[in-house]
ChimeraX commands (.cxc) that place a marker at each C-alpha (Angstrom):
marker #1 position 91.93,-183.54,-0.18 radius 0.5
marker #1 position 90.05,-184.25,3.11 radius 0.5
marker #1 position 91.70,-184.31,6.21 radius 0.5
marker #1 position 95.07,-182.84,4.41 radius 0.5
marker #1 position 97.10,-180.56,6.53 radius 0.5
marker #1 position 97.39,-177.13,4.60 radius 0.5
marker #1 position 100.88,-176.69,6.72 radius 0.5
marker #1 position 102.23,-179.56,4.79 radius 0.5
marker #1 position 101.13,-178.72,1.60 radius 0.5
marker #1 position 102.63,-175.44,1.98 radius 0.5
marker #1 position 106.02,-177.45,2.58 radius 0.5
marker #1 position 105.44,-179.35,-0.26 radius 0.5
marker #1 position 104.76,-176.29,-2.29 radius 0.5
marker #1 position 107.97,-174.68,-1.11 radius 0.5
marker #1 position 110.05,-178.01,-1.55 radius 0.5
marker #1 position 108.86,-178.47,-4.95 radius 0.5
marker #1 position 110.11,-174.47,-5.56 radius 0.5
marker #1 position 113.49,-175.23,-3.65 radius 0.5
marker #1 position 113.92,-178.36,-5.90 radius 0.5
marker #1 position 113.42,-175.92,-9.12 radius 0.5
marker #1 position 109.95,-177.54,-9.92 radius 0.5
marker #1 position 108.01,-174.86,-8.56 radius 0.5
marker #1 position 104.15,-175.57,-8.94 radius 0.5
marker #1 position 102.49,-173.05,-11.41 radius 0.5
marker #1 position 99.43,-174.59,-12.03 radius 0.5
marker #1 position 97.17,-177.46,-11.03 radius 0.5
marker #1 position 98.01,-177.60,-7.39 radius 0.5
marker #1 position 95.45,-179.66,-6.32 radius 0.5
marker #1 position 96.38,-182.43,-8.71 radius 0.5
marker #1 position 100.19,-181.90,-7.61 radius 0.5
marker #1 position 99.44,-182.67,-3.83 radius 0.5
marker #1 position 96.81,-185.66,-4.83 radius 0.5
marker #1 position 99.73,-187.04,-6.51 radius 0.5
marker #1 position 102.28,-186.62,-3.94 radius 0.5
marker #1 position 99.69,-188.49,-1.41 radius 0.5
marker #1 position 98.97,-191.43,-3.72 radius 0.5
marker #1 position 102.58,-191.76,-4.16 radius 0.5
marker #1 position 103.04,-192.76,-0.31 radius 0.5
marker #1 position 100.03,-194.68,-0.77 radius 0.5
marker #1 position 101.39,-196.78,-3.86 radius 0.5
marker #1 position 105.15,-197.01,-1.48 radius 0.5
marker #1 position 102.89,-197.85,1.53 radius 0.5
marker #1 position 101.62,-201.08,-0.84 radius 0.5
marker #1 position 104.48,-202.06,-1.98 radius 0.5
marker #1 position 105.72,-200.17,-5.21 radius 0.5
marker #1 position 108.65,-199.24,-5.86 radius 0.5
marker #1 position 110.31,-196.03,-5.70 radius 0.5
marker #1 position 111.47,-196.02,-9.52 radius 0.5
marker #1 position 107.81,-196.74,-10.38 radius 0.5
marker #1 position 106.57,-193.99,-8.96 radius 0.5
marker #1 position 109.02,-191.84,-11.14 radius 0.5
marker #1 position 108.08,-194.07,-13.82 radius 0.5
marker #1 position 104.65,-193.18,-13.46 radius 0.5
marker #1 position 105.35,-188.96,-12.99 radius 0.5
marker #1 position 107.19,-189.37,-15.97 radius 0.5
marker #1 position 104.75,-191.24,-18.09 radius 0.5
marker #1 position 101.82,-188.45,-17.38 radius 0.5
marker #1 position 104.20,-185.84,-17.88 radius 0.5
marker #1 position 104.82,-187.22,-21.55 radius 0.5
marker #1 position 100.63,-188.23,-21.36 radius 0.5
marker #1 position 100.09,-184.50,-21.45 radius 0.5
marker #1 position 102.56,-183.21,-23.77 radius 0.5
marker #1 position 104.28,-185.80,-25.57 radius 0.5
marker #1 position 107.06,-183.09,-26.78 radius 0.5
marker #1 position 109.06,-183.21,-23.49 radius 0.5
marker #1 position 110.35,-186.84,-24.90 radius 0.5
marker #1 position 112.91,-184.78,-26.67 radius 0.5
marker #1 position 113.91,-183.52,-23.34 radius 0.5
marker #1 position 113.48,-186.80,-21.17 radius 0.5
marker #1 position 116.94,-186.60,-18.94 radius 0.5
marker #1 position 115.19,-183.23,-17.40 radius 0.5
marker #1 position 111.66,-185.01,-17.22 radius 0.5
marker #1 position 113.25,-187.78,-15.54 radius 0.5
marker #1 position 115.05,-185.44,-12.68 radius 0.5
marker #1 position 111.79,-183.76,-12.35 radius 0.5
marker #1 position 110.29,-187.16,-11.65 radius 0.5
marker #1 position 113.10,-188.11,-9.36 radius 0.5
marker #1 position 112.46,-184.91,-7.99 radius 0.5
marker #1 position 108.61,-184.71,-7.26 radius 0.5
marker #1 position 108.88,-187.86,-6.05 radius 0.5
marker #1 position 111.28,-186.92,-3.26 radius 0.5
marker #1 position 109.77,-184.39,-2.33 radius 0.5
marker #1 position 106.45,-186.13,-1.92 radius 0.5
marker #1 position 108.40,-188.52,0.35 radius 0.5
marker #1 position 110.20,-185.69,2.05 radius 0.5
marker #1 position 106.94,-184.42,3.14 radius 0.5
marker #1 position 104.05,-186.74,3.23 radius 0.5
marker #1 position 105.37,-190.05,4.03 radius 0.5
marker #1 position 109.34,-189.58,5.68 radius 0.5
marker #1 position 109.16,-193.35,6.92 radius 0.5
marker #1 position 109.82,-193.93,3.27 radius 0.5
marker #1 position 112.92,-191.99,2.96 radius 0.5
marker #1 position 115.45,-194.79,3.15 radius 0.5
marker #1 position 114.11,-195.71,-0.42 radius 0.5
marker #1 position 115.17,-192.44,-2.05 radius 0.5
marker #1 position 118.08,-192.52,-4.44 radius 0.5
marker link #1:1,2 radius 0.2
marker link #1:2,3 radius 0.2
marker link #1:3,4 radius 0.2
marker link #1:4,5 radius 0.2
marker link #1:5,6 radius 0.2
marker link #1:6,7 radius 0.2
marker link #1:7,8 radius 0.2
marker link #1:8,9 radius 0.2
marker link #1:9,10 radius 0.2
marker link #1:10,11 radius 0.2
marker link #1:11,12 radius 0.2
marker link #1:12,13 radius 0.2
marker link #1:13,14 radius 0.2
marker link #1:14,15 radius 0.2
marker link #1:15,16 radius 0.2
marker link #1:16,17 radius 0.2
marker link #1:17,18 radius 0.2
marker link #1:18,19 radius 0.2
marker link #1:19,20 radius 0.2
marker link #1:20,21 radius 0.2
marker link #1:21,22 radius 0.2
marker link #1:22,23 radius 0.2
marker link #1:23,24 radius 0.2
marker link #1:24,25 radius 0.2
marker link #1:25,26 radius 0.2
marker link #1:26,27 radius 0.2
marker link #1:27,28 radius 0.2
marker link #1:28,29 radius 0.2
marker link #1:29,30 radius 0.2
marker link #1:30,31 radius 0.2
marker link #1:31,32 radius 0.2
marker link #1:32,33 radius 0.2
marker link #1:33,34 radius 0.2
marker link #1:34,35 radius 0.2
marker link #1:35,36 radius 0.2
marker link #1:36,37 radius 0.2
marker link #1:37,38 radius 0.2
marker link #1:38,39 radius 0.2
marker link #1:39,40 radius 0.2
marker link #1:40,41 radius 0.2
marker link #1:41,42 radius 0.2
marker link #1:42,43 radius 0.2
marker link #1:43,44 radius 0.2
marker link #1:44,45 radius 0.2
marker link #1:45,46 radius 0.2
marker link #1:46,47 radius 0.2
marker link #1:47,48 radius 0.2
marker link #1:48,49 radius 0.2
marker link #1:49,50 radius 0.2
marker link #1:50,51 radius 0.2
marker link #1:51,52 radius 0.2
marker link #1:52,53 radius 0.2
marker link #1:53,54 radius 0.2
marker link #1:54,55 radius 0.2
marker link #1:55,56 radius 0.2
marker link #1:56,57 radius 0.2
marker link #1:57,58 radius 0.2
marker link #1:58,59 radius 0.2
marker link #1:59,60 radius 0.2
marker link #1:60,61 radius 0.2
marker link #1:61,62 radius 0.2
marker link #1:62,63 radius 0.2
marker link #1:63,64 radius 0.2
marker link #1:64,65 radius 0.2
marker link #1:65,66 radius 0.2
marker link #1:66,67 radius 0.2
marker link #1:67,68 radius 0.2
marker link #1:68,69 radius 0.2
marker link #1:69,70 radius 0.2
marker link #1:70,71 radius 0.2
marker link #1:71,72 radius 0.2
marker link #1:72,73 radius 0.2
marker link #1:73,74 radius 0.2
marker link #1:74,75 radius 0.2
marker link #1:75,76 radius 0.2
marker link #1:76,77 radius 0.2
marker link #1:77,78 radius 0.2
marker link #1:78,79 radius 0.2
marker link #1:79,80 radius 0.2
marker link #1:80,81 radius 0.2
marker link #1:81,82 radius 0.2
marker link #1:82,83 radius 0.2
marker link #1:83,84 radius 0.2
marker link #1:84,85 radius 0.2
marker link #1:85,86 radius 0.2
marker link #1:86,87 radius 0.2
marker link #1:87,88 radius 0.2
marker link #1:88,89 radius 0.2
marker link #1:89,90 radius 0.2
marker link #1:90,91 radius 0.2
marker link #1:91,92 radius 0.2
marker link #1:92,93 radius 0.2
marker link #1:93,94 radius 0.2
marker link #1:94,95 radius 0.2
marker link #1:95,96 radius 0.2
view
């Protein structure tokens, strides 16, 4: 992502790994996401959207983890934070 700071991805990286949802794969995509969630709070939306969202592609790209959906719903929660954490702190009054 243009004009990104690699010093704060690396923070996200090792947030996401303190959290226990340590990136393995797809990085790129993982910090694109964590940026358009500040975006999407910047406009407006919701905190619980955005989880809403993580957890509707998680279950978009393998629809099995719906047996499993109170850990894919704290990894939401969880990505989300952390993209708030590091990307966009003025937002972190709307964290659970």
């Amino acid at each position: 992502m243009a004009g990104a700071d690699p010093n704060q991805d690396q923070q996200f990286l090792a947030l996401l790994a303190e959290l226990e949802i340590p990136a393995v794969d797809n990085v790129p995509v993982l910090i694109a996401r964590a940026h358009q969630i500040c975006k999407e709070l910047d406009h407006g939306t919701s905190f619980q959207r955005t989880v809403n969202e993580n957890t509707d592609m998680i279950y978009a790209d393998d629809p099995s983890l719906q047996r499993v959906s109170d850990r894919v719903n704290r990894t939401a929660v969880r990505f989300s934070t952390a993209s708030v954490v590091v990307y966009c702190p003025s937002h972190r009054g709307e964290l659970p």
